[in-house]
N, C-alpha and C positions, 0 to 999 in steps of 0.2 A: 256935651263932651263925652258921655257914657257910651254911646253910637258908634262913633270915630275909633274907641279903643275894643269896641266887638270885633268891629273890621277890620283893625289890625290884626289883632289877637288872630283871627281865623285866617289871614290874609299866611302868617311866619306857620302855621300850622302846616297848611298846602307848601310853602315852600319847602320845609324839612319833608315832608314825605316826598318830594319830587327829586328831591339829594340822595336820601337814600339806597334808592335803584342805581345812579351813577355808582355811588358808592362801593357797592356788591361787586358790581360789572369792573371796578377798578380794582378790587380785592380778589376777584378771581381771576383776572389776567395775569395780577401780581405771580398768583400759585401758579397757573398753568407755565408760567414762565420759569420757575422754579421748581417744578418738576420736569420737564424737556429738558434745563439744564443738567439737574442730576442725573436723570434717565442717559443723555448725551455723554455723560461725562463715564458713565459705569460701561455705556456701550463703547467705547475711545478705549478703557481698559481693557476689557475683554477681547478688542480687535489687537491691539499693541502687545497683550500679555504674551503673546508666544514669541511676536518680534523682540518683546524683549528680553525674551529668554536667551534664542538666538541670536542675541547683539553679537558675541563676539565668535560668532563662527563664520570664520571666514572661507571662501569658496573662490580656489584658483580656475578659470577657464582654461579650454586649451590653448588658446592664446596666450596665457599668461606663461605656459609651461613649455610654447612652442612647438603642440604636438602636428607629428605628420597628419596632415588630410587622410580618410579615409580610401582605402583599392576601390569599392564597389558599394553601393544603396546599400541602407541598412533596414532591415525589416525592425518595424516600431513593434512598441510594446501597446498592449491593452492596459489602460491604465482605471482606475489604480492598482495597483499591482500588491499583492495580499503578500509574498514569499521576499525575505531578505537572505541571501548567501552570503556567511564571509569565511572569508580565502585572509591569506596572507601570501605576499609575494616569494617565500622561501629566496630572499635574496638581503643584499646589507641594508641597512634600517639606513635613517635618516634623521636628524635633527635641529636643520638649519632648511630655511626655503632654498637655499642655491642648491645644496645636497638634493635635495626630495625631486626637483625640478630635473635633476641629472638622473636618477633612480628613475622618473617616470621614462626619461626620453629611450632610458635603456631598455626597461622591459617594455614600451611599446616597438621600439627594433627587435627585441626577439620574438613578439607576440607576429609582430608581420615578415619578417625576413626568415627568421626560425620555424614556425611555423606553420606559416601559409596564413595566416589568418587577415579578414579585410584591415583591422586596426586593435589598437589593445584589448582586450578582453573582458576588461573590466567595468561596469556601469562608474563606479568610483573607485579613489584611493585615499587613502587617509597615511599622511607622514606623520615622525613621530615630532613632526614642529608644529603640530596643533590644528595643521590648514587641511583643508579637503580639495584632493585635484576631480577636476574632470574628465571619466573617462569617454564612455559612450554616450553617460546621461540618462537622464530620467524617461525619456522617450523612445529609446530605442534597447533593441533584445541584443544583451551581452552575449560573450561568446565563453564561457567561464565552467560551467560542468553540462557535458554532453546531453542535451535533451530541453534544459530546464532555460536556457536563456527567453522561452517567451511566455514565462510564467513567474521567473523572479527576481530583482536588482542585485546583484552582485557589489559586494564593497570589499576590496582587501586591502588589511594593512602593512604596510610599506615595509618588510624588515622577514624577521624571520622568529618564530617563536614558538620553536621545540623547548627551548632552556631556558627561557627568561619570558619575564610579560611584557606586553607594550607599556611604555610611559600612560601615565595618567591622562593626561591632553589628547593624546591619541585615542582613546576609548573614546572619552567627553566628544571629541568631535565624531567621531562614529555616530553615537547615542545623538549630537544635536542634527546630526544629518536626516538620521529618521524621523526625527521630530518634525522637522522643515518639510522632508516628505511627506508628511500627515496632513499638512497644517496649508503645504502647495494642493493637498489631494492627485499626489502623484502614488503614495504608498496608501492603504487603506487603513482604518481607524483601527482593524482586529488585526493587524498583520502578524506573521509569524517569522520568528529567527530560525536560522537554520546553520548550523558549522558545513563546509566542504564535504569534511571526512562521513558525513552522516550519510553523504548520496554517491560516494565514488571513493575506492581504496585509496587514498594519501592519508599522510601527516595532516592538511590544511585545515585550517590555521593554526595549526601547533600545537600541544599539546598545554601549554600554559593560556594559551588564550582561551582555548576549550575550556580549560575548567573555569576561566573567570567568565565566557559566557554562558554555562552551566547557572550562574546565580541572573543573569537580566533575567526583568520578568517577560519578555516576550521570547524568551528561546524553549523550543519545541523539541521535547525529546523525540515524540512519532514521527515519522517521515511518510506512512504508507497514506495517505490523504495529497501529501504534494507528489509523490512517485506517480501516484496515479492519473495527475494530470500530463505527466510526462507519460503516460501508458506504460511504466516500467516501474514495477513491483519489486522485483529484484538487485539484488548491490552482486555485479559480478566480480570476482578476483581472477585477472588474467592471469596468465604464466609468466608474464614476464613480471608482474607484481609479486609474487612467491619463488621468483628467480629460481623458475625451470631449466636443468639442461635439455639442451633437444635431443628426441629420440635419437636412440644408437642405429637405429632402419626405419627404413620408411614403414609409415603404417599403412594396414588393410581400409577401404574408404568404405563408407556407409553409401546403402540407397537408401534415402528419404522412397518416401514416411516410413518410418520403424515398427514393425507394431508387438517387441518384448522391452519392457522395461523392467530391469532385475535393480530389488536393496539390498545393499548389502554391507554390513558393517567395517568400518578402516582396520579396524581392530588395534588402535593404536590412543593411546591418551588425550583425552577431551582437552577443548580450550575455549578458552573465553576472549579473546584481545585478537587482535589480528597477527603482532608479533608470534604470538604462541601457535598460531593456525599455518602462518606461513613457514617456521619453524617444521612443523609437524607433516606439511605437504612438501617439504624437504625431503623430510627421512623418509617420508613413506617409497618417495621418487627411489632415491638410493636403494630403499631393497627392494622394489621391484626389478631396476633393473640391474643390482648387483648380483643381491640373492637368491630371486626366480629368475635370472635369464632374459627377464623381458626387454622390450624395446623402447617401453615408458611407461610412467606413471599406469595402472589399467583398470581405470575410472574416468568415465565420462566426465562426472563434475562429483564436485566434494561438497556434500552441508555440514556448517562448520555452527558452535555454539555461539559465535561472535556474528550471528544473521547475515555472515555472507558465503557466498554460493565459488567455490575456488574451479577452475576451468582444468579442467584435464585433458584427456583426448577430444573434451569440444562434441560439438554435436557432428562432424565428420569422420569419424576415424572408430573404428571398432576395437574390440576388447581381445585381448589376446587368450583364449579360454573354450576355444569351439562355440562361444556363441555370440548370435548377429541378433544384437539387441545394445539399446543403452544400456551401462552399469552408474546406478548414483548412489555410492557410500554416502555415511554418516560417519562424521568424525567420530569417534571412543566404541567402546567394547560393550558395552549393554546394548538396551533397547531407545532406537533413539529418544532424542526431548521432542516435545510439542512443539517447539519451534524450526526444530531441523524436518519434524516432517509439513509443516505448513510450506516451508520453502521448496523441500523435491514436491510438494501440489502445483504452487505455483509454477516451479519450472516445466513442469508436464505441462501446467496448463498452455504456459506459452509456446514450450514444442510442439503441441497440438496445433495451434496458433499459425506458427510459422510453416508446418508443414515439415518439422522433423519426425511427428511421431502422429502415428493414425488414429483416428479418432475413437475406432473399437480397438485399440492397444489391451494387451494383453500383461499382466503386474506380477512381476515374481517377486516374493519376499521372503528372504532370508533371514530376515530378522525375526519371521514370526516364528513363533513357538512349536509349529509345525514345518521342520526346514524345505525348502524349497517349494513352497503353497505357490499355486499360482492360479490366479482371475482368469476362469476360460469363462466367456461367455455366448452361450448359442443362441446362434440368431434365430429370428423364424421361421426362416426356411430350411434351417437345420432337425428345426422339429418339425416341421413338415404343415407349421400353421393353416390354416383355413384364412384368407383375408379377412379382414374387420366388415361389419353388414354396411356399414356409412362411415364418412369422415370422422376421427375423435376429436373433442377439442384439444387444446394447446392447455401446458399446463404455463404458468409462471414461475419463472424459475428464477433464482433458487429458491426450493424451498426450505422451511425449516422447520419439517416436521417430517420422521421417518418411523411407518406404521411396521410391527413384525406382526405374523399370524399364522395359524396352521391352515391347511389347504383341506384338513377334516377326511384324508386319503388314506392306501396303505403307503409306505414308504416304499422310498426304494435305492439299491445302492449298487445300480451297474448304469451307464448314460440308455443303452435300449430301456431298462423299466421306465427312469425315470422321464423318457421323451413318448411312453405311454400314458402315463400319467399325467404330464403337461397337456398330453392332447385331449385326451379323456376329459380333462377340467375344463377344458375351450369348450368342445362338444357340449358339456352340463351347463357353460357361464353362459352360452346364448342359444342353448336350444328350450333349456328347462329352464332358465332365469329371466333370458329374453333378454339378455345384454349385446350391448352391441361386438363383443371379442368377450376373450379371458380377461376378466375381471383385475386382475393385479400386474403391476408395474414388472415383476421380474418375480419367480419363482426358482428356491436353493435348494436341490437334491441331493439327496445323501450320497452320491456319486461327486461330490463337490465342483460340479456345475453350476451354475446362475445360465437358468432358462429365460431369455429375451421374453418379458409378456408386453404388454405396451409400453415399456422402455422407460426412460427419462424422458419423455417431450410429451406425451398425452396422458391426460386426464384417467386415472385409476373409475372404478367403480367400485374397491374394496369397503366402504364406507359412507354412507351419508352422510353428508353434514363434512365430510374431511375430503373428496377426493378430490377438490381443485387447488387445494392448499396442501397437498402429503403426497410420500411416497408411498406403496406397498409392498413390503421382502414375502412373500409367504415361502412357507416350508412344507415342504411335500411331506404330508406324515400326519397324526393327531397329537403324537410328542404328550398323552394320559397320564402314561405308565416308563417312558423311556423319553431320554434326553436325545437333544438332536448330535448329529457326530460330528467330531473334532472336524474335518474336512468343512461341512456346512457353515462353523463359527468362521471356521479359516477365512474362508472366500467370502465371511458375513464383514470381514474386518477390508478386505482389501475393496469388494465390491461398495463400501460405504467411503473410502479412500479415493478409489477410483470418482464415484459421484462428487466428493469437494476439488479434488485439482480438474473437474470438467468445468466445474463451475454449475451442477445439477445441483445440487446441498449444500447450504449455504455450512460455514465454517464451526459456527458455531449452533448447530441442527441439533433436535432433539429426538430422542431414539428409545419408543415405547412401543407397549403393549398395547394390541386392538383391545382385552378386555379393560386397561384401565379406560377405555375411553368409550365405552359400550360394557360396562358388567353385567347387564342382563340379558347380554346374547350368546348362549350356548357355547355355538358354531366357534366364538373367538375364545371359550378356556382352553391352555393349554398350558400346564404350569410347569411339567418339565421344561416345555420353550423357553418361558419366560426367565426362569433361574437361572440359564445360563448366560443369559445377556448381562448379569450381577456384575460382571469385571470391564465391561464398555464405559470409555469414557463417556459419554455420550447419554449414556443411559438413563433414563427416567422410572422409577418403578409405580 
């Protein structure tokens, strides 16, 4: 009987461990199942969560709205598109879908009939009943501020909001539209807001909605970053924007390319708003042509402290004053702001551009300290240069670093010494140095010349270690015992001016001393030089 019960015994032993293994394998499927579940269920969330944010934004087609068919193909947009515009329709708001429906149909007849344009203007609109109509849509380039329809979606809403804000509903569905955008990968994850009025002199979108988008967090006060994909830097104010009369007579025409461009101050009271600027290019209109006589306004264009650029005589029409050149005031009676002159650079720059104004232009400034200073700069064949022994390289530009230095010479202060001395330094840089030319970018004589040495576009030899990344100014003189002259700062100030609106120096360049960046080489002490450089902005000591 003892036998029987071994065999058993060892028999239920092998069976429990054979169970076992099932066992496990049925308790880990249990889990694996209840994890794909969870895992399923959290991913379900995560895809639903935006749709259900968006549940209740609703999105009329043009169908629904009965818009006219399009005149002509519409050029698509790249997508996703990183730039949001909004406008407001400066027309009667809306509050009911039959109203909003009749508001679209009307400003799409004026966008096409009125205007010329293929179809409304705008990618979307937003009425004050909550809903979002469709204009052009997410696929295609609106037609909404000149330049920018194939870089950013346009949304305006429906109404008019100088005096008053839009209803609450009305933002919300704005705000849930971009959302939708993000979320279709129609608009990009870092996109930027932008108001109307930041890219072209209006109201749009009014002065109340302005400031409630002043608080989204994606509204963008800088604009020079999207300007620039529109290649336009600039915000111009036409005349018919500062509601000019027209000339009393015809004006005198310009021949392009121009090559004097005079600053010179309004002499009339700064402003900050555009109200206050357009104001001011009023009166200024008035006494020009009540109280001098003239035939209009006699400034080419106006830099104003509110970053825009007001249109005067234009780049066609000349100034009434015996001279044939641009004139571009600065609004107020001091020395301009840093903003007004970063604006006359850029406009130079693009008159260059365009071919209003030549590329060795010539810069008279009245502003400066020394009245009527003016940028002559002589070429090399004015000094009677020797060619270069071989090709120089190309520098990269801009750069952002500007070397001053003395030339270790006697000075000199009539244009004959000083284009002896120019030459004299060529003859020493590559006969005794063995350089390929004269050594320095541009050399400033006390005759208040700038002597052309290898320009802006080639490679200095003033430095080692610096002359593929720098400028060189040198100064004709050793500047020991005697400071350089009022003339040489002069044309130190406009020649460094002229270099940013070319786009050679970069805007914000730094502007040192050869010794602080070599102080154990003789040849670069010159400490009168240096000290006067103390009142440059720019300056480094």
């Amino acid at each position: 009987m003892l036998k029987p019960q071994a065999h058993n015994t060892q028999t239920a032993q092998n069976t429990n461990v054979k169970k076992q293994p099932r066992e496990l394998i049925v308790l880990c499927a249990i889990l694996l199942i209840v994890v794909a579940t969870v895992v399923g269920y959290f991913l379900w969330l995560i895809t639903h969560s935006s749709e259900a944010n968006n549940q209740n934004l609703h999105i009329l087609d043009r169908s629904e709205w009965q818009g006219e068919p399009p005149t002509q193909l519409y050029a698509h947009l790249r997508l996703p598109v990183s730039n949001v515009i909004i406008h407001h329709t400066a027309s009667e708001g809306c509050d009911t879908e039959e109203i909003c429906i009749y508001r679209m149909r009307v400003i799409q007849t004026f966008h096409m009939k009125s205007l010329g344009w293929s179809d409304i203007g705008y990618n979307f609109l937003v009425g004050g009943d909550g809903q979002v109509y469709v204009g052009r849509g997410w696929h295609v380039q609106g037609q909404h501020v000149k330049g920018y329809g194939p870089v950013s979606i346009s949304i305006a809403f429906i109404g008019t909001f100088v005096n008053v804000e839009p209803p609450a509903r009305q933002i919300e569905a704005a705000k849930r539209l971009m959302e939708e955008g993000v979320r279709l990968h129609k608009l990009h994850p870092d996109y930027h807001i932008y108001a109307h009025r930041q890219l072209s002199p209006t109201e749009s979108p009014g002065e109340k909605l302005y400031n409630l988008m002043k608080h989204w967090p994606r509204w963008t006060q800088e604009v020079d970053s999207l300007r620039r994909l529109n290649n336009e830097t600039l915000k111009f104010v036409p005349r018919a924007y500062w509601l000019a009369q027209p000339a009393t007579q015809p004006l005198t025409s310009l021949k392009p390319p121009i090559e004097r461009v005079r600053f010179v101050a309004a002499e009339t009271e700064t402003c900050l708003t555009q109200a206050e600027c357009t104001f001011r290019m009023r009166s200024l209109q008035t006494y020009h042509i009540e109280s001098l006589q003239l035939s209009d306004i006699n400034y080419n264009f106006v830099m104003a402290d509110d970053g825009n650029v007001y249109v005067g005589r234009g780049w066609d029409f000349n100034s009434q004053d015996n001279y044939t050149g641009f004139v571009l005031a600065f609004m107020g009676k001091t020395q301009p702001s840093a903003k007004q002159k970063l604006l006359a650079h850029e406009l130079i720059q693009q008159g260059v551009r365009l071919g209003h104004i030549q590329k060795d232009y010539q810069m008279i400034d009245q502003n400066n300290s020394n009245n009527n200073s003016t940028l002559r700069i002589l070429q090399r064949g004015e000094w009677l240069a020797q060619p270069a022994q071989k090709p120089l390289p190309t520098l990269n530009l801009p750069v952002s670093l500007v070397i001053v230095m003395p030339t270790n010479s006697e000075n000199c202060t009539t244009e004959a010494e000083c284009v002896f001395r120019v030459r004299f330094r060529q003859t020493f840089d590559i006969e005794s140095l063995q350089q390929d030319d004269i050594a320095y970018n541009f050399l400033i004589g006390g005759d208040g010349n700038v002597y052309k040495g290898r320009g802006w576009d080639q490679v200095g030899a003033h430095m080692r270690g610096y002359n593929d990344r720098s400028l060189s100014l040198a100064y004709i003189g050793s500047f020991r015992k005697q400071k350089p002259s009022p003339k040489q700062l002069s044309v130190t100030r406009l020649l460094l001016e002229n270099g940013v609106s070319l786009g050679k120096i970069a805007p914000n360049y730094r502007l040192t001393a050869a010794v602080n960046l070599e102080p154990t080489i003789t040849d670069y002490k010159a400490e009168m030089l240096y000290e006067s450089f103390a009142n440059f902005t720019n300056w480094t000591p």
